[in-house]
KEBADO-660990 format. One line per 2 residues: number of its first residue (from 1); their letters; for each residue x, y, z of N, C-alpha, C. Coordinates in pm, whole numbers. Example, Ala and Ser with C-alpha at 12.3 -4.5 7.8 and 13.67 -1.06 7.14 Angstrom:
BEGIN
1> as> 1319/-569/780/1230/-450/780/1320/-330/780; 1285/-225/708/1367/-106/714/1290/3/787
end
This chain:
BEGIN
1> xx> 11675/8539/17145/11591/8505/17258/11555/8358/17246; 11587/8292/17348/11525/8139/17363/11358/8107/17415
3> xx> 11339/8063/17327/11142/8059/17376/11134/7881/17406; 11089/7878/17566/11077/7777/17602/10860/7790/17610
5> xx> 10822/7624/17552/10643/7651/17511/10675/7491/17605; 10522/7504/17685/10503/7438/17787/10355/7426/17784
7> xx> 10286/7300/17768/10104/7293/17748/10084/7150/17886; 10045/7252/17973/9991/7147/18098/9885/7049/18052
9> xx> 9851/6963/18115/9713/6914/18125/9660/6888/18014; 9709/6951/17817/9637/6922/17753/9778/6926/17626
11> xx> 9728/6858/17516/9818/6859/17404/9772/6963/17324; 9868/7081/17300/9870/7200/17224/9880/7176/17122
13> xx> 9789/7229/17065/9779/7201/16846/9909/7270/16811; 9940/7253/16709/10082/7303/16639/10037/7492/16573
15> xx> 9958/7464/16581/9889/7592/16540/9889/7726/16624; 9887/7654/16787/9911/7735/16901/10001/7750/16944
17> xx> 10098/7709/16912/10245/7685/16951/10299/7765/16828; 10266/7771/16733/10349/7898/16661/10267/8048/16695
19> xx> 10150/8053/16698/10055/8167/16737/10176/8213/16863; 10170/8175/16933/10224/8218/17077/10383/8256/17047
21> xx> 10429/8173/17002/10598/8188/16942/10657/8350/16879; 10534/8327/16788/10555/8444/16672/10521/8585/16768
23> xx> 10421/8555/16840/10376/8690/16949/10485/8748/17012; 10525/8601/17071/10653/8670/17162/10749/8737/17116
25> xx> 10794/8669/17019/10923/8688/16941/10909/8860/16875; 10775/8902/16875/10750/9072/16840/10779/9140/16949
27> xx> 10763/9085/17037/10832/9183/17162/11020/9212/17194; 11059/9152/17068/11191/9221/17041/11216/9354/17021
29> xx> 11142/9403/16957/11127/9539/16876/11074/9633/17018; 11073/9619/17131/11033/9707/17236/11152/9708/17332
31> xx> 11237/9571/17382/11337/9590/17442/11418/9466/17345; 11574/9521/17307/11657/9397/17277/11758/9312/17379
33> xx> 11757/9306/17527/11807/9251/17633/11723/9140/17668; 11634/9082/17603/11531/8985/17646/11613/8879/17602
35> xx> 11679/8778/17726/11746/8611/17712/11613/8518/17693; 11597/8516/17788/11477/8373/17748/11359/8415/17750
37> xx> 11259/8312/17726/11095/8331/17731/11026/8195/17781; 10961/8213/17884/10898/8077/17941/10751/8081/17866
39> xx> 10668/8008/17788/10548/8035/17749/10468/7874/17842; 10421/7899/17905/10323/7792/18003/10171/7803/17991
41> xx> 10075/7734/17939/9949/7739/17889/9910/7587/17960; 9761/7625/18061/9749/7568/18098/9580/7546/18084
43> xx> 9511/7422/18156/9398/7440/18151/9316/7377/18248; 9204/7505/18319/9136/7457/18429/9016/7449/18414
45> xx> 8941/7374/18435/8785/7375/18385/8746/7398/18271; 8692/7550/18228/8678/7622/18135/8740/7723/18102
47> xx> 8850/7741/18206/8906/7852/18177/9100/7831/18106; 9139/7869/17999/9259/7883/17951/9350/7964/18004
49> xx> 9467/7927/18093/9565/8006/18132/9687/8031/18056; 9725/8163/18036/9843/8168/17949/9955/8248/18052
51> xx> 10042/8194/18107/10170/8207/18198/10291/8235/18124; 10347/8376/18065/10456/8396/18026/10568/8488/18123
53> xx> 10694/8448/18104/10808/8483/18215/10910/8552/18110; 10954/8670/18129/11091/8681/18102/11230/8724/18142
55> xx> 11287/8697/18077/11444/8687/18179/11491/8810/18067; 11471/8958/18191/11546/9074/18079/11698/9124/18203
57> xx> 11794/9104/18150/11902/9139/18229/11895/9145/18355; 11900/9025/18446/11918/8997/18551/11760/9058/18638
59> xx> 11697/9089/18502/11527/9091/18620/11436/8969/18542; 11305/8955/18596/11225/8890/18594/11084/8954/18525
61> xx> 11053/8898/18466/10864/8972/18398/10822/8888/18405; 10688/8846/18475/10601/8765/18449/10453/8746/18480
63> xx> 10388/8739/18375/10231/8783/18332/10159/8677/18319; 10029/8635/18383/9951/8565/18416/9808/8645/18333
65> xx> 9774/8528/18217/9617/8594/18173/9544/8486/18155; 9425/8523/18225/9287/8367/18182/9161/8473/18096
67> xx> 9117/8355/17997/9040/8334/17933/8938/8272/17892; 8810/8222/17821/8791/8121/17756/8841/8053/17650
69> xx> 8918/8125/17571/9034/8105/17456/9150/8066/17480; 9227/7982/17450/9402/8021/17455/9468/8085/17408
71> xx> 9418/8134/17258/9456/8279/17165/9472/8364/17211; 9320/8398/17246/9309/8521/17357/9372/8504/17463
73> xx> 9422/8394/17551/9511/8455/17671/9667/8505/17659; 9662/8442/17532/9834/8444/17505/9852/8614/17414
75> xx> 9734/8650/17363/9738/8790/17339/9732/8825/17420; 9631/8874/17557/9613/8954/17656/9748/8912/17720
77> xx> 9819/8841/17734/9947/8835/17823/10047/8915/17737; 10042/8895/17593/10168/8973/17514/10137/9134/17564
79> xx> 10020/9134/17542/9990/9292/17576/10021/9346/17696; 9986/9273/17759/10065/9393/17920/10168/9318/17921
81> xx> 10257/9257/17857/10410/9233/17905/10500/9344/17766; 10383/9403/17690/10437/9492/17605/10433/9623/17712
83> xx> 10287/9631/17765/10338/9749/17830/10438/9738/17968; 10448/9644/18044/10565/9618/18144/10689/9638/18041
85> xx> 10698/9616/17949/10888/9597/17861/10902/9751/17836; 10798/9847/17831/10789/9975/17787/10841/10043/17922
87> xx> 10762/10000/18030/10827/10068/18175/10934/10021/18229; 11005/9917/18208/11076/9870/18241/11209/9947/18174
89> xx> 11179/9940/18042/11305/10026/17948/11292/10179/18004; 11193/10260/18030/11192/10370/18059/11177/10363/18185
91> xx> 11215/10348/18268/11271/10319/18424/11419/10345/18414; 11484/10168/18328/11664/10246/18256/11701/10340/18204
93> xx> 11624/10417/18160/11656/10524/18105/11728/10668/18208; 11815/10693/18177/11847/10836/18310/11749/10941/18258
95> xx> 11669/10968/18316/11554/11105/18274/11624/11218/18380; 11720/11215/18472/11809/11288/18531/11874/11323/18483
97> xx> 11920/11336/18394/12028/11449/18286/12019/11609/18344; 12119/11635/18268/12149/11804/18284/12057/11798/18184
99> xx> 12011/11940/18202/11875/12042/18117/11990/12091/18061; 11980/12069/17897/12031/12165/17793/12032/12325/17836
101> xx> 12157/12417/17827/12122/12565/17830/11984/12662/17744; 11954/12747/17829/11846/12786/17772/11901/12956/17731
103> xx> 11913/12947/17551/11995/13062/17499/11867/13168/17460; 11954/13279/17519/11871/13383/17525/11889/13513/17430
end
């Protein structure tokens, strides 16, 4: 997976830029079709935006979380793009199968 890290408006400590890296990069272990990763962290007033995108086989994911933290937004974004990668894989899945015989 290619992880592209993007800090608007402000210079990202090196500290946050692996925090966010390492997050993403755990969301392997839920789907392995994930090509790239856009990580975009931005900042408005008081509030920290964390903007992550991913490119899973010809679809799109992408999760928008604000905060007062940037930690915290870039967790709250891993987290529901963990649970979007969960529905997304079980969507592909055929749950239409033939029903095994039932032996009597």
């Amino acid at each position: 997976m290619r992880i592209n890290f993007t800090a608007r408006h402000f210079k990202a400590p090196e500290k946050l830029r692996n925090f966010s890296e390492s997050k993403v990069a755990k969301l392997t272990k839920y789907y392995d079709g994930i090509i790239t990763c856009d990580i975009v962290l931005d900042y408005e007033k008081l509030v920290q935006v964390a903007e992550i995108s991913l490119s899973v086989n010809s679809q799109h994911l992408r999760v928008v979380e604000k905060s007062e933290d940037a930690f915290k937004s870039v967790e709250l974004a891993v987290d529901k793009l963990e649970r979007k990668l969960k529905k997304f894989k079980d969507k592909r899945n055929d749950h239409s199968g033939a029903k095994p015989p039932v032996l009597e």
